[in-house]
C-alpha positions as CSV (number, residue, x, y, z in Angstrom):
1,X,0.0,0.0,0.0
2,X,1.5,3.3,-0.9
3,X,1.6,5.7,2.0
4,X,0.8,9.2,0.0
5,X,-2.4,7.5,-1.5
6,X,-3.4,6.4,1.8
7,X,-2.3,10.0,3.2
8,X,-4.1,12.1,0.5
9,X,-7.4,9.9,0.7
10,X,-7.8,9.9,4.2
11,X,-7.3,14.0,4.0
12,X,-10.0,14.4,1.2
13,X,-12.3,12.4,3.5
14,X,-12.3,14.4,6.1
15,X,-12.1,17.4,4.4
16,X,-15.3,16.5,2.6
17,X,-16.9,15.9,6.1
18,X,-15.7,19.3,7.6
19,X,-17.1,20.7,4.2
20,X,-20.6,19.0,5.5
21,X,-20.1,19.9,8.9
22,X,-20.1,23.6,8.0
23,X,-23.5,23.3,6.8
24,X,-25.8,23.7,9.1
25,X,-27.4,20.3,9.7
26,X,-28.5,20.9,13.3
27,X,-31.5,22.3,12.0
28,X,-33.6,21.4,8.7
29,X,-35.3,24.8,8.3
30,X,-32.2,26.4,8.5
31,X,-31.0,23.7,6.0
32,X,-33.5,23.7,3.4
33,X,-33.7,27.6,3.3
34,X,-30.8,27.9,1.1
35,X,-30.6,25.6,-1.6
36,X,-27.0,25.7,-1.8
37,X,-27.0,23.7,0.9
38,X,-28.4,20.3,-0.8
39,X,-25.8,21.0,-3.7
40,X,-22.9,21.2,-1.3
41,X,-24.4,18.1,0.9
42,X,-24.8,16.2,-2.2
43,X,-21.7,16.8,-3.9
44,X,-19.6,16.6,-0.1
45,X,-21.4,13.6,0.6
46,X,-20.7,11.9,-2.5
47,X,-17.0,13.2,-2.9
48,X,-16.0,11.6,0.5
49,X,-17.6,8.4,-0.2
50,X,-16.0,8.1,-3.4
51,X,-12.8,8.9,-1.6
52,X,-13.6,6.4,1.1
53,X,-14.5,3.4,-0.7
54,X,-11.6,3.7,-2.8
55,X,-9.6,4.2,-0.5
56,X,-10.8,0.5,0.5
57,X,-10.2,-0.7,-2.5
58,X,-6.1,0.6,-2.5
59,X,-5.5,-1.4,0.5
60,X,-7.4,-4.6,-1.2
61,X,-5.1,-4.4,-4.2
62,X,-1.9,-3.0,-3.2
63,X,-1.9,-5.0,0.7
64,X,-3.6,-8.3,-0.6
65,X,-3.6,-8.2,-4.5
66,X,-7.3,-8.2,-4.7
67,X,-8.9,-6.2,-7.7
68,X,-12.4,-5.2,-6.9
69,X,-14.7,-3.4,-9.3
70,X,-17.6,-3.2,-7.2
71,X,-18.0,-0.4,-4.8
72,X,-20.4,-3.2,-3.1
73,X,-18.2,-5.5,-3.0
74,X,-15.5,-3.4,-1.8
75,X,-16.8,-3.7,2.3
76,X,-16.7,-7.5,2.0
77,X,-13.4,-8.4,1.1
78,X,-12.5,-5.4,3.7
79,X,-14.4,-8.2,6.5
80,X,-13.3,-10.9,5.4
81,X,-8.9,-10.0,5.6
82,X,-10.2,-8.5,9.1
83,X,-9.6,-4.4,8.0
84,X,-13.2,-3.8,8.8
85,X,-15.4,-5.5,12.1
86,X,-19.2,-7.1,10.2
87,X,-20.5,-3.9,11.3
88,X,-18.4,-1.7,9.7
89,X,-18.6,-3.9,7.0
90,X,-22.7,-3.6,6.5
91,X,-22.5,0.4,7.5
92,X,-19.7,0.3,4.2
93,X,-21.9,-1.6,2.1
94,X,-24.6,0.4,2.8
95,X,-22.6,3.5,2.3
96,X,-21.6,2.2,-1.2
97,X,-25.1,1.6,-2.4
98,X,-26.4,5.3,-1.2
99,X,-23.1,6.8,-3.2
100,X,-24.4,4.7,-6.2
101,X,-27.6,6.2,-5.7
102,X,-26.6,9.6,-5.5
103,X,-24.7,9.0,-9.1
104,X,-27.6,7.0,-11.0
105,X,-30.4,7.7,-8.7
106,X,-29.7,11.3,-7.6
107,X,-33.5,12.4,-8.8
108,X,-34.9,10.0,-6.3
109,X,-33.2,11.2,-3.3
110,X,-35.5,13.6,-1.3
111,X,-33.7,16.6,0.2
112,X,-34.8,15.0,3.7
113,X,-33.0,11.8,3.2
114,X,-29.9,13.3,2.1
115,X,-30.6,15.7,5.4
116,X,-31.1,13.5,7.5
117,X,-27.9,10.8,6.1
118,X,-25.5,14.4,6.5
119,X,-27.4,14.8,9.8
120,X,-27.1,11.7,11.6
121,X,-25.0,9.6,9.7
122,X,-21.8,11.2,9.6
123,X,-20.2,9.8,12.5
124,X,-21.0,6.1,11.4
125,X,-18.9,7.3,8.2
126,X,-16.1,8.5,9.8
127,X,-16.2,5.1,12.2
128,X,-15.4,3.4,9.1
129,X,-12.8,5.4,7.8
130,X,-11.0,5.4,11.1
131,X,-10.8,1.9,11.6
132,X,-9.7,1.0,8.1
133,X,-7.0,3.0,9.2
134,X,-6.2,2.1,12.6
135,X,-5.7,-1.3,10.4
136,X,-3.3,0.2,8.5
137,X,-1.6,1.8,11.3
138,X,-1.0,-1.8,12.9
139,X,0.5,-3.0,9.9
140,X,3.2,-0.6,8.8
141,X,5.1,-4.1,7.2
142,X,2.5,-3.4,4.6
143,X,3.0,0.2,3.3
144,X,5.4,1.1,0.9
145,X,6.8,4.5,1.9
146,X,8.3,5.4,-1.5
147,X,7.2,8.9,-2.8
């Protein structure tokens, strides 16, 4: 695994998260008065999750030679070489199919939902980010520090 794309990934997620974070989420009213705000949810949202599954998918290929294609697919080969607990796991694969919806589906997704996923789903995201790398943290055998 090849520490700067681990680096870089892990900094786009959370700086996707702080950019949803900023909005204000603790309130939909507030929220859904500005427009704006489901564009930069949306597009946040999506950007992190991108970031995050493939992120997944670096350390399946580069730490385990496994090629995935799937986003879907992605959070089960993360379980089964141990990187990710079953729950973390089914939260990812969850993840994966709302990211897919927001690309192919994005005219079915009320602004509540994608509220309410920015508003109280965050933290579930970020659970899964942080273990895949406390994983990679305990196995610094596996990443190649070349530039």
């Amino acid at each position: 695994m090849r520490e700067k794309i681990i680096v870089e990934r892990a900094k786009w997620i959370r700086q996707m998260f702080a950019g949803l974070r900023s909005l204000p989420l603790n309130n939909y009213d507030l929220f859904s008065s500005d427009p704006r705000n489901f564009a930069s949810a949306e597009s946040y949202l999506r950007r992190g999750l991108e970031a995050l599954l493939d992120l997944g998918r670096h350390v399946l290929a580069k730490g385990f030679g496994e090629a995935v294609t799937e986003y879907k697919q992605i959070s089960l080969e993360l379980v089964k070489f141990d990187i990710l607990s079953t729950e973390n796991s089914e939260k990812l694969r969850l993840l994966a199919g709302y990211r897919n919806r927001l690309v192919h589906f994005y005219h079915e997704i009320s602004d509540h939902e994608l509220y309410e996923i920015c508003s109280k789903e965050l933290g579930d995201i970020e659970q899964v980010l942080e273990e895949i790398l406390t994983w990679i943290k305990n196995h610094p055998d596996m990443i190649d520090k070349i530039l």
